[in-house]
Backbone as a ProteinNet text record, in pm:
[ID]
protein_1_A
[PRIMARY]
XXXXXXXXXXXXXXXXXXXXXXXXXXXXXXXXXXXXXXXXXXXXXXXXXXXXXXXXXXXXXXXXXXXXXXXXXXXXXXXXXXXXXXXXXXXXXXXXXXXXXXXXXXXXXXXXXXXXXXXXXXXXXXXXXXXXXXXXXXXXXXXXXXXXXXXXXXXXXXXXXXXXXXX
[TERTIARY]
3853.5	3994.5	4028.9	4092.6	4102.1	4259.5	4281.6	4353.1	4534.6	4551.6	4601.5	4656.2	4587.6	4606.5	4653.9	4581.5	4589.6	4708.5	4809.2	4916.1	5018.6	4994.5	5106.2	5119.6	5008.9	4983.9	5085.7	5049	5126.9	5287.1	5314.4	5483.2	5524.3	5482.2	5471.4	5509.2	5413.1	5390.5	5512.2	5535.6	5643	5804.3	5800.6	5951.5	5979	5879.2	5861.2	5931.1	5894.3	5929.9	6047.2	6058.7	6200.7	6320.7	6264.1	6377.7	6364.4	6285	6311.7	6364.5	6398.6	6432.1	6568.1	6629.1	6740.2	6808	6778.7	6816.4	6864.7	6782.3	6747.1	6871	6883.1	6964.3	7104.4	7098.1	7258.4	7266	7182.8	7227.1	7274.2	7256.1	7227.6	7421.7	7417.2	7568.8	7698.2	7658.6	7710.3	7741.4	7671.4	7649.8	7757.8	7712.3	7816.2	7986.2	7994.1	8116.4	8223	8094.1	8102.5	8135.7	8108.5	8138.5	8245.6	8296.5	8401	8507.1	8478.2	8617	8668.5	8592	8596.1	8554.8	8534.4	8496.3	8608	8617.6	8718	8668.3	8750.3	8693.7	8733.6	8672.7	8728.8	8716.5	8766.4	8773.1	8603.4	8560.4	8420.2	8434.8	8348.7	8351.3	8187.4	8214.9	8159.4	8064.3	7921	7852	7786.9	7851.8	7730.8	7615.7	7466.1	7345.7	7325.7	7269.2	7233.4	7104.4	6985	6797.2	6715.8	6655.3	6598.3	6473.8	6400.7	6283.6	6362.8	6267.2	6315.4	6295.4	6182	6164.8	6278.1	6298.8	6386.4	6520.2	6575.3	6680.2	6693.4	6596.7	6621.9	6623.9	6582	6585	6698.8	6774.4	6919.9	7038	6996.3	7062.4	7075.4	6956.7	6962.6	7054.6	7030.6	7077.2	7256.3	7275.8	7400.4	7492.1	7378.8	7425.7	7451.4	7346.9	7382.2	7471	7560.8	7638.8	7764.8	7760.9	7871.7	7955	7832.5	7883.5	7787.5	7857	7837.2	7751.2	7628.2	7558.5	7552.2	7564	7553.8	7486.8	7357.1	7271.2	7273.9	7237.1	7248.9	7091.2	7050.2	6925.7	6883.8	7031	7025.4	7172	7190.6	7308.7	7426.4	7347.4	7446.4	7565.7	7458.3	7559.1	7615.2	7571.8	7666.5	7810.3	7813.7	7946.2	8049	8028.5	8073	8101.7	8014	8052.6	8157.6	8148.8	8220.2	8337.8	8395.2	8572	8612.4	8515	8540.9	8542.5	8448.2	8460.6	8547.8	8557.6	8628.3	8566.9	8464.7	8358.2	8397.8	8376	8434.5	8337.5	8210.1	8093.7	8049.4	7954.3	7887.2	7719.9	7635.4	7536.7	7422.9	7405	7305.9	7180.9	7060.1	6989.4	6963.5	6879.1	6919.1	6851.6	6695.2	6580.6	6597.3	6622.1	6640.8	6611.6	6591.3	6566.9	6729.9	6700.7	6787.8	6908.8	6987.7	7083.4	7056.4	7068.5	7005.3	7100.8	7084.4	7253.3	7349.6	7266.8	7326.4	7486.2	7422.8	7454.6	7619	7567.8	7599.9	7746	7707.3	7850.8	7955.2	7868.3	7965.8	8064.7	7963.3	8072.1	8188.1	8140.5	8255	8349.3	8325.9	8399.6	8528.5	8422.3	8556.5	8596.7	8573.7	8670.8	8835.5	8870.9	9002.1	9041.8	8940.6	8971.7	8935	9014.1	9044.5	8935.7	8819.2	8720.4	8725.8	8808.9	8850.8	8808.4	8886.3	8875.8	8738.1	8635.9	8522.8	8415.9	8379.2	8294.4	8166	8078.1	7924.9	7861.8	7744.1	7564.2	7490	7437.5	7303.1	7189.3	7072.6	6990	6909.7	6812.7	6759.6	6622.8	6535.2	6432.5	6433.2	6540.3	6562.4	6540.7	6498.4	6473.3	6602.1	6668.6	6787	6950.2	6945.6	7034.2	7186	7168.5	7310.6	7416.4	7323.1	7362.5	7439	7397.9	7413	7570.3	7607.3	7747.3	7823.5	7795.7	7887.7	7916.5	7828.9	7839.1	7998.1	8011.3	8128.3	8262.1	8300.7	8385	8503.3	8536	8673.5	8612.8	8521.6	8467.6	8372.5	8429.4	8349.4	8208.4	8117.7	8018.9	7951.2	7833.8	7750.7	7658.2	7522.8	7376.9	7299.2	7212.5	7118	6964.7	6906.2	6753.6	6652.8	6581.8	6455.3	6311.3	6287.2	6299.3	6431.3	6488.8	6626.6	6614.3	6669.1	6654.7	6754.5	6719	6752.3	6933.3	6904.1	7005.6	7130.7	7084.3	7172.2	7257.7	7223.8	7264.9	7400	7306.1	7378.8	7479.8	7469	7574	7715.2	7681.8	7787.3	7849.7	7763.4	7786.6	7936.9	7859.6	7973.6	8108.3	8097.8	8236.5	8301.2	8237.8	8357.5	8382.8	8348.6	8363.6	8451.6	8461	8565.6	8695.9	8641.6	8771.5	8876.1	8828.6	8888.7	8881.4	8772	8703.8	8813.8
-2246.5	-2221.8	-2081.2	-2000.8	-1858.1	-1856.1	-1720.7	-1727.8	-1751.9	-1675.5	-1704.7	-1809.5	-1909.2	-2016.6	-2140.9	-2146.1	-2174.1	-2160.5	-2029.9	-2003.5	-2087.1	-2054	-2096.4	-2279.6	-2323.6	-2445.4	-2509.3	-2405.5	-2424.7	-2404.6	-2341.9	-2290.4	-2443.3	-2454.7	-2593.5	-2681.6	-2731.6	-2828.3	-2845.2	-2688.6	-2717.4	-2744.1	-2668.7	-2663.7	-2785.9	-2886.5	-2974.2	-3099	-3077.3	-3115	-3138.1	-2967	-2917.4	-2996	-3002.1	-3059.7	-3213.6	-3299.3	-3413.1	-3455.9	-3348.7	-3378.6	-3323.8	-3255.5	-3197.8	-3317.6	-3383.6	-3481.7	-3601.6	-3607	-3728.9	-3729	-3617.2	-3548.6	-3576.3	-3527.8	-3517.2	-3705.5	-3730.9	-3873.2	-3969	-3936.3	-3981.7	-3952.3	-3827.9	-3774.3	-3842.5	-3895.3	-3911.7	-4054.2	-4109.2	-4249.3	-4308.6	-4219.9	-4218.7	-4202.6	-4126	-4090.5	-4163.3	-4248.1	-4359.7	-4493.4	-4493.3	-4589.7	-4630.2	-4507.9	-4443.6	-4404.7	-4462.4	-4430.9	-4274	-4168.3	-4049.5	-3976.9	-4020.7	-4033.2	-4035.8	-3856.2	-3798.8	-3763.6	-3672	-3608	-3466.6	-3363.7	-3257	-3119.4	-3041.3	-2898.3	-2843.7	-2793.1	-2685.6	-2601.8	-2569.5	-2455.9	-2396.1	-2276.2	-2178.5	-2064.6	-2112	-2033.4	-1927.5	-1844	-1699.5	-1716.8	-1687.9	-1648.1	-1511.4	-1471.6	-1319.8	-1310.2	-1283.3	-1370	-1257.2	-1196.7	-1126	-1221.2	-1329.2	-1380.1	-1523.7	-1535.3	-1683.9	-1792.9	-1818.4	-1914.5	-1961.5	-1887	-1894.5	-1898.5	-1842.3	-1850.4	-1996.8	-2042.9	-2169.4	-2296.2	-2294.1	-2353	-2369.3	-2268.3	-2220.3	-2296.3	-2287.2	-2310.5	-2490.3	-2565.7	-2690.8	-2735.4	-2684.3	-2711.2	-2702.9	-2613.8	-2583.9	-2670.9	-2717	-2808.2	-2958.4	-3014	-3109.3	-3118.4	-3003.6	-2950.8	-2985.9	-2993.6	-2975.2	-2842.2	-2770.5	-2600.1	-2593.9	-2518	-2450.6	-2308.7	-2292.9	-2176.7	-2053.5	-1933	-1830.7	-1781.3	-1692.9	-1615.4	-1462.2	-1385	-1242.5	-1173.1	-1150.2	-1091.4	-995.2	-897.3	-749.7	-794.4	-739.9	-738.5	-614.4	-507.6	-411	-491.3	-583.7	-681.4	-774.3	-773.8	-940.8	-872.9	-720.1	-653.5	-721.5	-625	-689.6	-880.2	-926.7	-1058.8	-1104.8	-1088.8	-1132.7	-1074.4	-1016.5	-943	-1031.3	-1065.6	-1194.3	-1279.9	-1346.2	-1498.2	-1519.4	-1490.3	-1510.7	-1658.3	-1630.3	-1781.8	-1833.5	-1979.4	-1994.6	-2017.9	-1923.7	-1916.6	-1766.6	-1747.8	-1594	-1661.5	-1656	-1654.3	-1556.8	-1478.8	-1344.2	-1376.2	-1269.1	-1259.3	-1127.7	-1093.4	-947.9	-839.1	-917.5	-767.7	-744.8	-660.7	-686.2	-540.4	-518.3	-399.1	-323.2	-166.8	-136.3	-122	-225.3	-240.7	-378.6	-339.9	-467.2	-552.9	-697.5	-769	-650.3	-579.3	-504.8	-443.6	-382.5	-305.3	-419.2	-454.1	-566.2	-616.8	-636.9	-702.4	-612.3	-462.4	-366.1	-298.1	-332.3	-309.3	-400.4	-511.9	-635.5	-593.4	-555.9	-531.8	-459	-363.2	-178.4	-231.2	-285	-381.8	-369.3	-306.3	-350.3	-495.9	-544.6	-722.2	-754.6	-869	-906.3	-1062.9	-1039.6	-1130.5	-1214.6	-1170.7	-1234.5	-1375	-1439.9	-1575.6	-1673.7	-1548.5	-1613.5	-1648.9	-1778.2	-1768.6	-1698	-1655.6	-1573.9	-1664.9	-1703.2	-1714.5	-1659.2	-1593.9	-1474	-1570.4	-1498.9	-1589.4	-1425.8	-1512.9	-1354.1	-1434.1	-1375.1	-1375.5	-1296.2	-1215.2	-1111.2	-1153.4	-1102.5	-1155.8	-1100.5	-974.8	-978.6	-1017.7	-1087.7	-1132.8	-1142.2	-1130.5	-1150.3	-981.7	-884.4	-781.2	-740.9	-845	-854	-893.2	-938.9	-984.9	-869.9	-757.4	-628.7	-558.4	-584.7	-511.9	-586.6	-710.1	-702.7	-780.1	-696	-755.8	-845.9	-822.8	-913.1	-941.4	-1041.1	-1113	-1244	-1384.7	-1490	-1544.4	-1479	-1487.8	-1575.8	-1685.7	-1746.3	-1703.1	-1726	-1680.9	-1797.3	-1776.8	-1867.6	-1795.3	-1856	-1748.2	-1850.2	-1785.1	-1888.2	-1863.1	-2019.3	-2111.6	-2197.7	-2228.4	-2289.3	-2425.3	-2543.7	-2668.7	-2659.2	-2743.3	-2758.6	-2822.6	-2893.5	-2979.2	-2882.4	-2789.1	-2682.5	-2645.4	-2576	-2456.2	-2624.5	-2740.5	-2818	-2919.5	-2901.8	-2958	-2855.2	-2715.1	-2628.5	-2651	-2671.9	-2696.6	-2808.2	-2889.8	-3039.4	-3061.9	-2936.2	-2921.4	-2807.7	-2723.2	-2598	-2739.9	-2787.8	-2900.1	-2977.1	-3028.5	-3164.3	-3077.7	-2960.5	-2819.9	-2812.6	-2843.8	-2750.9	-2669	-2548.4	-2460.9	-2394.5
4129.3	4158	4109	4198.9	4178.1	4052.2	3972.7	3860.1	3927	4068.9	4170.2	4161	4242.6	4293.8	4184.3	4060.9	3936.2	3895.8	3839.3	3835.2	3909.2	4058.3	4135.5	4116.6	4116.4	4116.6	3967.6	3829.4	3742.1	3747.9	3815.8	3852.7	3930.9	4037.9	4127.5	4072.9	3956.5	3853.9	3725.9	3719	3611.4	3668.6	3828.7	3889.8	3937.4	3963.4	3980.2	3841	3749.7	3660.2	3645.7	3602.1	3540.5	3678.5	3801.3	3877.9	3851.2	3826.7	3842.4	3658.5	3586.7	3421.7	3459.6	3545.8	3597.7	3632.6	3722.6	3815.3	3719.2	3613.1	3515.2	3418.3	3403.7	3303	3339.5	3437.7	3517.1	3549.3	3624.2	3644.5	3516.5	3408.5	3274.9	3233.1	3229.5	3230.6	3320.6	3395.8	3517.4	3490.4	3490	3430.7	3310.9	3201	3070.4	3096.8	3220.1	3247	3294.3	3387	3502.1	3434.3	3303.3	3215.3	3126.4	3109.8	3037.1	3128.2	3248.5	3357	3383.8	3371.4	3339.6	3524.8	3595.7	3763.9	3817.8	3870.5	3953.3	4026.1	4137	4231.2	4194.2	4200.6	4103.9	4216.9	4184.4	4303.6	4295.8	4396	4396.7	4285	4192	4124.5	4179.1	4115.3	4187.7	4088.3	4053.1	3959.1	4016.9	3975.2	4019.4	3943.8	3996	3921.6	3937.5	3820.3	3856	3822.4	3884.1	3842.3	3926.5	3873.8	4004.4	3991.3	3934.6	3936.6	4006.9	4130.6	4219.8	4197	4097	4032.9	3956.3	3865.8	3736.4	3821	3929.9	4003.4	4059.9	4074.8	4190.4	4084.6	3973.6	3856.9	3807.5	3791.3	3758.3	3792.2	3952.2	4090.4	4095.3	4066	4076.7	3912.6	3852.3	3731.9	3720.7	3814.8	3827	3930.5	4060.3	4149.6	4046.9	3972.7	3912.2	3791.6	3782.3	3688.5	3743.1	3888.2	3975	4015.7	3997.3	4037.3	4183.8	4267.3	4383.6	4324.4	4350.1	4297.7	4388.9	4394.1	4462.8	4406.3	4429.2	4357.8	4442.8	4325.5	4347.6	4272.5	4346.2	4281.9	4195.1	4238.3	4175.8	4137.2	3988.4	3940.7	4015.7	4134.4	4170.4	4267.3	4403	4447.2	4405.6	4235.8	4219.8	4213.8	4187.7	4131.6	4227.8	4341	4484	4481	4507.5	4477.7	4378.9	4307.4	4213.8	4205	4263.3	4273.4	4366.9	4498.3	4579.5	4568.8	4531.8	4469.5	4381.6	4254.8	4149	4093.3	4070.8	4031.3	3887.8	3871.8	3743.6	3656.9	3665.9	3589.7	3629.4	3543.5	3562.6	3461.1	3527.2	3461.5	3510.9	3375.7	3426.9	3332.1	3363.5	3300.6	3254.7	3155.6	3120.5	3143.4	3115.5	3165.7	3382.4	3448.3	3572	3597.8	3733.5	3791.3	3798	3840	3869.7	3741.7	3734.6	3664.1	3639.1	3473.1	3358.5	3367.4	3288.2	3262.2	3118.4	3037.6	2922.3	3046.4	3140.3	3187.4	3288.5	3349.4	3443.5	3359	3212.1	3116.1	3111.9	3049.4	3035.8	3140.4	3261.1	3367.4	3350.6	3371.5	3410.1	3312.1	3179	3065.1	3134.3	3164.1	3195.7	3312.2	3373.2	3551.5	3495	3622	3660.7	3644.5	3738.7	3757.2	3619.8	3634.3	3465.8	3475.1	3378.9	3402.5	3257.2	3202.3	3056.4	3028.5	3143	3162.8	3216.1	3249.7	3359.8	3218	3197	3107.3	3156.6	3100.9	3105.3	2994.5	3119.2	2987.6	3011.3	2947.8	2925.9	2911.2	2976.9	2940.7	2915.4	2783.6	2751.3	2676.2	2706.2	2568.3	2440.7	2444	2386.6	2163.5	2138	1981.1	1894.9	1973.1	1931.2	2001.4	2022	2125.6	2072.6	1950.5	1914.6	1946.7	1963.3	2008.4	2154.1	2223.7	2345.7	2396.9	2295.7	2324.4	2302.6	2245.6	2202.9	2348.9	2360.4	2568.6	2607.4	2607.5	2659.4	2551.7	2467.1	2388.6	2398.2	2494.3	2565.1	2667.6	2654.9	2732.1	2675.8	2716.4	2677.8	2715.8	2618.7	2661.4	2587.7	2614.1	2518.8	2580	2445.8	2486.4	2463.9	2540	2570.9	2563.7	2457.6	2422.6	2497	2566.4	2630.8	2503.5	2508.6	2604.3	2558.4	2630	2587.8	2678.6	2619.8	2686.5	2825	2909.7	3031.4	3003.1	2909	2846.9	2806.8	2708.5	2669.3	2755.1	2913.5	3010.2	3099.5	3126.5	3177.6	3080.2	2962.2	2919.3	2932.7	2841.8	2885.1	3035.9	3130.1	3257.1	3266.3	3202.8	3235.6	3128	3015.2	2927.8	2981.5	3071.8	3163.5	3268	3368.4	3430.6	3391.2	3255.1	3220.9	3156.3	3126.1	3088.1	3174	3325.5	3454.9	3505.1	3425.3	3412	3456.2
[MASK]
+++++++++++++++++++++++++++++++++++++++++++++++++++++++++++++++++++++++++++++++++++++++++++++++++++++++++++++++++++++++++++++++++++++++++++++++++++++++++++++++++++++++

């Protein structure tokens, strides 16, 4: 088996996973809620991803569908700019190492924006070892971080307390 084929087979194997612990997860949530008489019907919300890796994007994306967010992904943080004056999403989730224009970069814009993003929560997802730095990029702006590897659990619970918020 070539190192290739091997790899991909491992990505397969783990997205595979990670979606059916997604599914598990959320149904689990769902359930508790369902029990507790907590089962509405609630408006679309609307998570931007910002991922230039598709893996890690589509991962994101399901995590966010079983979150009860509508996911839009942006590959390059230059078009999420654009996007996001339109949408007005009631999530922002970036990542930070990226081509082009980093998420460092990506916050500080949103920061200096006209449009007032005050209100849009942001999660960073970073491997970054210093991450607590990362939040200075956008000071008037609510951001949490998320250091990988970070549980699946983590990104989708935040998910379902902006959700039961009203986001």
């Amino acid at each position: 088996m070539s190192v290739s084929r091997c790899n991909a087979l491992s990505v397969s194997t783990d997205r595979a996973w990670i979606q059916r612990s997604v599914s598990l997860l959320a149904a689990s949530l769902k359930a508790g809620a369902s029990k507790q008489g907590r089962v509405h019907k609630v408006k679309e919300l609307v998570a931007v991803i910002v991922e230039d890796h598709p893996v890690t994007a589509e991962i994101v994306s399901d995590i966010c569908r079983n979150g009860g967010f509508t996911p839009v992904v942006y590959e390059k943080a230059f078009d999420a700019l654009a996007g996001l004056q339109e949408l007005r999403p009631d999530i922002l989730i970036t990542d930070v190492h990226m081509p082009q224009m980093s998420g460092r970069v990506l916050l500080r814009t949103i920061s200096e924006s006209p449009y007032s993003f005050q209100g849009v929560p942001i999660v960073v997802l970073t491997g970054d070892d210093n991450a607590d730095d990362i939040a200075t990029e956008g000071d008037n702006l609510n951001i949490r971080i998320l250091v990988k590897p970070y549980g699946i659990d983590q990104l989708l619970h935040y998910l379902e307390e902006l959700r039961n918020s009203g986001a």
